[in-house]
N, C-alpha and C positions, 0 to 999 in steps of 0.2 A: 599599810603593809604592802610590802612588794609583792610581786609573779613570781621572783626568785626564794624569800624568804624559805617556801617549800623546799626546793630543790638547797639550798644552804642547809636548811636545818639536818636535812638527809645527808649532805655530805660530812656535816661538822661530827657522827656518832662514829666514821670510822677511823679506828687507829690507822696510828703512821708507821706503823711496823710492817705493815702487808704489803710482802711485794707479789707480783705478777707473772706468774710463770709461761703462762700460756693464753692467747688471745687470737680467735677464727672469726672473721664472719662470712656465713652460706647466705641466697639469696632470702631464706627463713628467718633464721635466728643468731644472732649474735651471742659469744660466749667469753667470757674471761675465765680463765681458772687458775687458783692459788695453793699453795704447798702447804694450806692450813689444816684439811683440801678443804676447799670449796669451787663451787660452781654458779656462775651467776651467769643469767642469759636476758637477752631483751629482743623482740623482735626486730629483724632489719629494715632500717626507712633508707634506702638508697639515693634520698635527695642530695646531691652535694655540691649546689649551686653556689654556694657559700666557703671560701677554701678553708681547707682544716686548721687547727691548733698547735696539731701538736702530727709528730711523726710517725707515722703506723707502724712502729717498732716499737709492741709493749712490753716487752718479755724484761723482766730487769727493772721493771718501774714499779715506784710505790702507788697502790692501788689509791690510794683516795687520790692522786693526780690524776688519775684515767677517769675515776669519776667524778674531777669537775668537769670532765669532756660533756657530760648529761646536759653543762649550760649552753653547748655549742647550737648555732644556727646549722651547720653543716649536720642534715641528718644522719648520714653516714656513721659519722663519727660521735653525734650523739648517743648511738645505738651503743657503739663500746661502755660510754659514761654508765648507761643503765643498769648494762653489764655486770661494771666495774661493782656499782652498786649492789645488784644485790648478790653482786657476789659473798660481798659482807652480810647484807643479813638476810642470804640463805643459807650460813653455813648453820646446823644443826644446832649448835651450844648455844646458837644469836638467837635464833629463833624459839631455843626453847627456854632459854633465860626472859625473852620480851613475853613468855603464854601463849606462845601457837599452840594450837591443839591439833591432831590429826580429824582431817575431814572426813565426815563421812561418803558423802557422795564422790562417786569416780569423775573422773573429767566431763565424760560426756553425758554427766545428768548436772552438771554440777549448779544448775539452776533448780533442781528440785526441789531441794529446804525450802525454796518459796514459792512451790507447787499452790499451796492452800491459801497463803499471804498475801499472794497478789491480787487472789479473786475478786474478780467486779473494779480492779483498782486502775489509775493511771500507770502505766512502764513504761520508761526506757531502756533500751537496750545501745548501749555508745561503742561501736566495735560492731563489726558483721561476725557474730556467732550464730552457727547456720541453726542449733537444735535449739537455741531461745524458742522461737516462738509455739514450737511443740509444748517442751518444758514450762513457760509461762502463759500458754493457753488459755487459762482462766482467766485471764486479764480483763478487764473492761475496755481498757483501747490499751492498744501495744504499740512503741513507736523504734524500729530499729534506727540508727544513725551512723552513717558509715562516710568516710571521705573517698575512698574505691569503691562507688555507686555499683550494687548490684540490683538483681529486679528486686522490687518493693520497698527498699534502701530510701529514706530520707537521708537528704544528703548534712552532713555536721554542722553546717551553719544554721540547722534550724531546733541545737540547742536552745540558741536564746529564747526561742519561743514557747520550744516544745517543754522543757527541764523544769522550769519553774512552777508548772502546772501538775508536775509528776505524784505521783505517792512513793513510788519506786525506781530506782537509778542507778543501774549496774554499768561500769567505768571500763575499759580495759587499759590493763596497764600498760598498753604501747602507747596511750595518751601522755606519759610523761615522755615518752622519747620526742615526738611533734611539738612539747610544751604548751599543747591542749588540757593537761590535770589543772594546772590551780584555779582556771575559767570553770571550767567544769567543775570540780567540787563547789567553790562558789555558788554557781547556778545552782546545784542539788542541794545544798545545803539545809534545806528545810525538809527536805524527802529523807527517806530511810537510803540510802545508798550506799554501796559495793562497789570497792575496786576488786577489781578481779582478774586471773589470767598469769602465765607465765612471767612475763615483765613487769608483774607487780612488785616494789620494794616492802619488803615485812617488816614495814616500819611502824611503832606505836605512836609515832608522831601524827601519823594519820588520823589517829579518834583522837588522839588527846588534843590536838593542837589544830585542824582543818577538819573539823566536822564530820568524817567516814564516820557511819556505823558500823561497817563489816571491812574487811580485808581476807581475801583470801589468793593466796599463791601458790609455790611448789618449792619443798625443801629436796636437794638431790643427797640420797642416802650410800650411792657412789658415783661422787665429784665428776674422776674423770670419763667413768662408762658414759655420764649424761655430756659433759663436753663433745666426746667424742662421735657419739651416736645421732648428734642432729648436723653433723657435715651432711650428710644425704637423706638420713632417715627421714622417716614419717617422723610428724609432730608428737605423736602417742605413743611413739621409743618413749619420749623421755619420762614417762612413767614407767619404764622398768625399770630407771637408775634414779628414782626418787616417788615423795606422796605432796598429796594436796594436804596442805596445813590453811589456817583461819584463825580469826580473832575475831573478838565485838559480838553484838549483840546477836 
């Protein structure tokens, strides 16, 4: 099995009819949005040591083209890809047709369900989420992993070491924009593990076919209020133009 397979399989469920109306990216977050309406966002990786694919003019283009960009080196322009992505399956019909359910927890507890689960247990936390370690507090050892080292931050390459040893493995979905997800799930594979977070794609390919137990992301309930409101806003607009949905166990 390939690194890419993931990222194929993801791209092969969106139809070829969707075109691209509209496409922003702020130093946060990246957004594509479609006249189906939908809304897809993925956080911004600014790397662009790598030169692009394709021409930053998406407006007019079929989306599943924008979201081969996800296989791009150029992080930049990966960022659109993921975009493009779920932009497809956050649109409301995708996600409710694959069994998303509505979350119960708000964003900023959104580690609580496994308030009780963790206890005494091995975690990883893959992403710098500042209230994890309040939220999974009961933990037996807690390990955050970040590649933007802040204080306490294990830096990501000690995955290999750390993952495999885990009970618990919460992902963030900007790991598929770096092309850090298929390593990563890999490595967690035997743990109960979550991908989690805004730029997660709400794909059932995820359990079915790469081992997640959970998935959890954000469907926008108005497309373009949430395109539009993370040009500058705060991160936590975009739950006023949508909710946290979930799947798995």
């Amino acid at each position: 099995m390939s690194a890419w397979d993931l990222y194929d399989d993801l791209i092969d469920a969106i139809p070829r009819d969707i075109v691209v109306s509209r496409a922003a990216q702020s130093p946060r977050w990246t957004r594509i949005y479609t006249e189906s309406p939908s809304c897809g966002i993925a956080m911004t990786m600014s790397a662009s040591s790598r030169p692009a694919q394709m021409r930053a003019e998406y407006s007019g283009v079929p989306l599943r083209a924008i979201a081969q960009l996800a296989k791009s080196w150029n992080f930049s322009e990966a960022s659109f890809g993921m975009a493009a992505l779920n932009s497809y399956y956050a649109t409301p019909s995708v996600a409710d047709e694959y069994g998303f359910a509505l979350a119960d927890a708000p964003w900023p507890h959104i580690f609580d369900p496994f308030r009780d689960a963790v206890a005494g247990k091995k975690v990883a936390v893959i992403g710098h989420f500042p209230f994890a370690p309040k939220e999974l507090s009961q933990a037996g050892d807690f390990y955050m992993l970040e590649r933007s080292l802040n204080e306490g931050d294990y830096p990501d390459s000690a995955a290999e070491y750390i993952l495999p040893e885990c009970d618990y493995v919460f992902i963030t979905g900007s790991a598929f924009v770096n092309k850090t997800a298929p390593r990563l799930l890999e490595l967690s594979r035997e743990s109960f593990n979550v991908v989690l977070g805004p730029s997660t794609p709400l794909a059932p390919t995820l359990i079915n076919d790469y081992g997640v137990s959970q998935v959890t992301g954000i469907v926008p309930t108005a497309p373009l209020g949430m395109f539009e409101c993370l040009e500058e806003g705060d991160s936590l607009d975009m739950f006023n133009f949508g909710h946290r949905v979930t799947l798995g166990s």
